[in-house]
N, C-alpha and C positions, 0 to 999 in steps of 0.2 A: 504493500500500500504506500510505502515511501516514495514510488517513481511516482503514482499518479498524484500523490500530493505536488512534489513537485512543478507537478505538468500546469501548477496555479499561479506559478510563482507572480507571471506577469499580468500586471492588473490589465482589466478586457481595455479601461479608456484607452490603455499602451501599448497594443500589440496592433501588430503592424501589417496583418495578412487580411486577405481576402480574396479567396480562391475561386474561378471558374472553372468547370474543367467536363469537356464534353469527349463523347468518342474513347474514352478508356475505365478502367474496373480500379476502384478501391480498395485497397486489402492492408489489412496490418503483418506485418513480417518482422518478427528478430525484434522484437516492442517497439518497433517504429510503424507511421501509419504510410503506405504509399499509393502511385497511383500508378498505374500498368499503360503501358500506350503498348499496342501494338504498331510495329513499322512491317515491311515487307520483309524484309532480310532476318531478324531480329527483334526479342520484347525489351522496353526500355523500361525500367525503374525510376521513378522520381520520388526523392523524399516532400514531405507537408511537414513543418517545421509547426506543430500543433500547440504546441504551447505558447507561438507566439502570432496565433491565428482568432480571427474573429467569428468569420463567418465562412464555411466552404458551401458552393452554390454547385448543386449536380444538374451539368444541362443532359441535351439527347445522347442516346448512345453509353449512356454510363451504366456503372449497376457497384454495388459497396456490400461488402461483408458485415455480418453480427459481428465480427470480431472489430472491426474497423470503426464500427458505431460505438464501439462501446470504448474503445481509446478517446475516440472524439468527444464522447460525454464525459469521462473522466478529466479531460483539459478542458472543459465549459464550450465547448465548438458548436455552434448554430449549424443545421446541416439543409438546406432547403433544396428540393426540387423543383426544375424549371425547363423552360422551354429553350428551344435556342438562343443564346445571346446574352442569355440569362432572365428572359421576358417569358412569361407565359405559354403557352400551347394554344389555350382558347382566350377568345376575347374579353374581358371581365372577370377573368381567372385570375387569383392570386399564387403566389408561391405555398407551395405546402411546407411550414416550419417543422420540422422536427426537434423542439426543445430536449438539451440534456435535464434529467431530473433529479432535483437537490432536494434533502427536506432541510440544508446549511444555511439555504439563501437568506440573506437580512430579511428581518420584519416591518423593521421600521416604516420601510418607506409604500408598501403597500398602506401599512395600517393609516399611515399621515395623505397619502392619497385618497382612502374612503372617508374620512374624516370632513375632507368637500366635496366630494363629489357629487354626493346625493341632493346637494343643493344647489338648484340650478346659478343662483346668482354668483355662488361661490367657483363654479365653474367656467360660469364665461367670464371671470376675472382671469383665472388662471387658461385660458385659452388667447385673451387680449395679451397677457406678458409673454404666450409666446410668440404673439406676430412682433412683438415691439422685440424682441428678444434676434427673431430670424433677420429684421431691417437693419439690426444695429451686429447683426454681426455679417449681414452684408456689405454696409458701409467699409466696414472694418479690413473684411477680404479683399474688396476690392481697392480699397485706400491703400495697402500696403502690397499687393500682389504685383510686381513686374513685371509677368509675363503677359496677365491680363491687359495690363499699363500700355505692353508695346503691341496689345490685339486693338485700341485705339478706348479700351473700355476704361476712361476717366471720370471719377466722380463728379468732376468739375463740368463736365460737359452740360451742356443747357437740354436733352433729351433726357438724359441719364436724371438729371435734377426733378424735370419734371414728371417722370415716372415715380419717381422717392417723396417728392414732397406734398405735405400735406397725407402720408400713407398713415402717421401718429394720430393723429387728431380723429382722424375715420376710423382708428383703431379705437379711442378713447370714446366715439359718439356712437359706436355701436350698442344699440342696446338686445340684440339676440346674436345666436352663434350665426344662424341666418345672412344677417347684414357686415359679421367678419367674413365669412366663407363669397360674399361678392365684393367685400371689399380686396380678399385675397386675386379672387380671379382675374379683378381690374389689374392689380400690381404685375400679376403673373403674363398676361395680355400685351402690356407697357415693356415688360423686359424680354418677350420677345421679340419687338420690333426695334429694343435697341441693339438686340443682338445678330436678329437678321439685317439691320442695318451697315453693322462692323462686318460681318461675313459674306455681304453678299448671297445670301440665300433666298435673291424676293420673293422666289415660288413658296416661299415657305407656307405649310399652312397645318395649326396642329391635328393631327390624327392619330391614334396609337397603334392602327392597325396598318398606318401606311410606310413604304419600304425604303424611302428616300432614307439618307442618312443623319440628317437633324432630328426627324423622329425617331431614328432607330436608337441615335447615342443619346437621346431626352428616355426613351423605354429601358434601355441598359445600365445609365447611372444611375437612375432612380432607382433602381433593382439592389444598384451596390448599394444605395443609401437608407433603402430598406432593412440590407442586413445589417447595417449598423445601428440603426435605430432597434431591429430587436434585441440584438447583443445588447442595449442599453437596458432596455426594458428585463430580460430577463435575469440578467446580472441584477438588476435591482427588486427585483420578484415581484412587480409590478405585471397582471396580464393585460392582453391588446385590446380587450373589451372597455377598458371603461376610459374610451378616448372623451374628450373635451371640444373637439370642433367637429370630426369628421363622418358625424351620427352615430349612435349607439346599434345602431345594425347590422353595419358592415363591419366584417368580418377584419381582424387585424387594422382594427381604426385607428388604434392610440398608435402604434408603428410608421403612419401616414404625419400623424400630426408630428409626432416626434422628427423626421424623417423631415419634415417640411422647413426644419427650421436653418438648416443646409441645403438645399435643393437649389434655390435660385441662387444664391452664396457662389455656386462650385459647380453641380452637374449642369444647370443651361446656361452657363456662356462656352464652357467647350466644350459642349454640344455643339456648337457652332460652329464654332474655330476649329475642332476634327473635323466635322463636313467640310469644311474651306480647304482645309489640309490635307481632302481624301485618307485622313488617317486610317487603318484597319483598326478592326472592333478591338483587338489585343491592345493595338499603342493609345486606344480612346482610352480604356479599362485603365493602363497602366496612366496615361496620363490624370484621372481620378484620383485614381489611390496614391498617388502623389502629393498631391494637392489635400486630399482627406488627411494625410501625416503633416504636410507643412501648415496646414490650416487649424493643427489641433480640433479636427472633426467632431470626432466620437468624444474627448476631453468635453467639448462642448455641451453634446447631448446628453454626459450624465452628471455634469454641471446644472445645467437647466431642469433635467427632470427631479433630481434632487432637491433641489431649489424650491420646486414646484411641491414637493410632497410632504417638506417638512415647514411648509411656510404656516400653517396653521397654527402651530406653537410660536411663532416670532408674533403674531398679529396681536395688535392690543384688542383687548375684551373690553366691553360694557356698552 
């Protein structure tokens, strides 16, 4: 039991993996987990470095041993099924999570999330701090990120300005989840036309089922930023039901909202700028998870959800 203890050592905000991996078989060997590619000539072994892994995503063509699942749940590893790309199979289809199962995970911050939830007013408070929460740490990425800088995406810009401003106040005058969730859609509407503006993509136009490559890398990071949002959640023992904006029906809702608060931040501007760059879906993926480590990502989301769970003890009474 000492190796799998081990296998914890690094906190989930701090590991650095997030795996796609289609076309070949999972298996644990020799107490390591790997992944089998068949080639023509010869099978090729790759090691998954699991203990410093988030979330591994199984597209087509895979298949993973009981023996492989159960390494993976002893290092806390998210293991989800998926379509090509990392995107669905069917239209409206989510990813199927397979959570590792702890009875260790903290209590706290479940118990400090049911604490408001059940109140609605107390809830669209803490769904307002998350949009003020996702603007201000867009500002942030984008005010300091250079690469973005030299894609021509400046804060200073007068589009860029007017898509941001006044986004606080709309957040502040909402009085249902309702009236955030069109406030959101506006913001989201506004930064793809300044993104299709930087890239040259005028065709663009959003669809999830459509093939072009702006919607395919907007369907694929979201995917990665998925699994990091439920790594957040589950790490914190918090389930996906009792989200705050994205309705209490849908399925893995608090993983959306969570998940939202990085999305416009990182995955849609290179969205973009890979389509500009005819990137291939690998160097999109790798250029992500770059950006997700230099961004302090996942740091972020269980910052904020934190934040979010134990706020009820910080609030003055009477």
């Amino acid at each position: 039991m000492d190796v799998l203890t081990d296998l914890k050592a690094i906190l989930h905000s701090k590991r650095a993996n997030i795996y796609y991996l289609e076309k070949c078989r999972v298996m644990q060997k020799d107490g390591r987990v790997l992944y089998l590619s068949e080639a023509k000539d010869e099978n090729q072994y790759w090691n998954i470095p699991i203990a410093n892994t988030t979330v591994i995503l199984l597209g087509t063509g895979t298949s993973i041993t009981q023996a492989a699942v159960r390494m993976l749940a002893s290092a806390g590893v998210l293991i989800g099924f998926s379509g090509g790309g990392g995107t669905p199979l069917l239209m409206g289809n989510e990813i199927e999570w397979f959570t590792p199962q702890s009875e260790y995970r903290p209590t706290e911050y479940i118990q400090g999330w049911l604490s408001f939830w059940f109140d609605d007013q107390k809830r669209l408070q803490v769904a307002k701090q998350f949009q003020a929460q996702r603007l201000d740490y867009l500002r942030r990425t984008w005010g300091k990120d250079k690469d973005l800088k030299a894609e021509g995406f400046n804060l200073d810009d007068h589009d860029i300005n007017l898509a941001l401003d006044g986004y606080n106040a709309k957040i502040d005058n909402a009085q249902k989840v309702g009236d955030l969730l069109l406030t959101e859609a506006q913001l989201t509407k506004s930064l793809y036309k300044v993104a299709v503006k930087r890239s040259g993509q005028a065709e663009f136009v959003r669809n999830y089922d459509s093939t072009d490559d702006a919607n395919a890398f907007l369907n694929h990071g979201n995917y990665l930023a998925y699994g990091l949002a439920a790594t957040t959640l589950w790490v914190l023992g918090i389930p996906h039901g009792f989200a705050v904006m994205h309705g209490k029906t849908r399925r893995g809702a608090l993983v959306f909202d969570v998940a939202d608060l990085i999305k416009d931040a990182i995955i849609l501007p290179w969205a973009f700028i890979s389509a500009k760059e005819k990137m291939s879906e690998q160097e999109f993926r790798q250029q992500c998870l770059q950006k997700f480590t230099e961004h302090k990502a996942l740091d972020f989301m269980f910052e904020q959800v934190k934040q979010q769970a134990l706020r009820e003890g910080k609030e003055p009474h009477g």
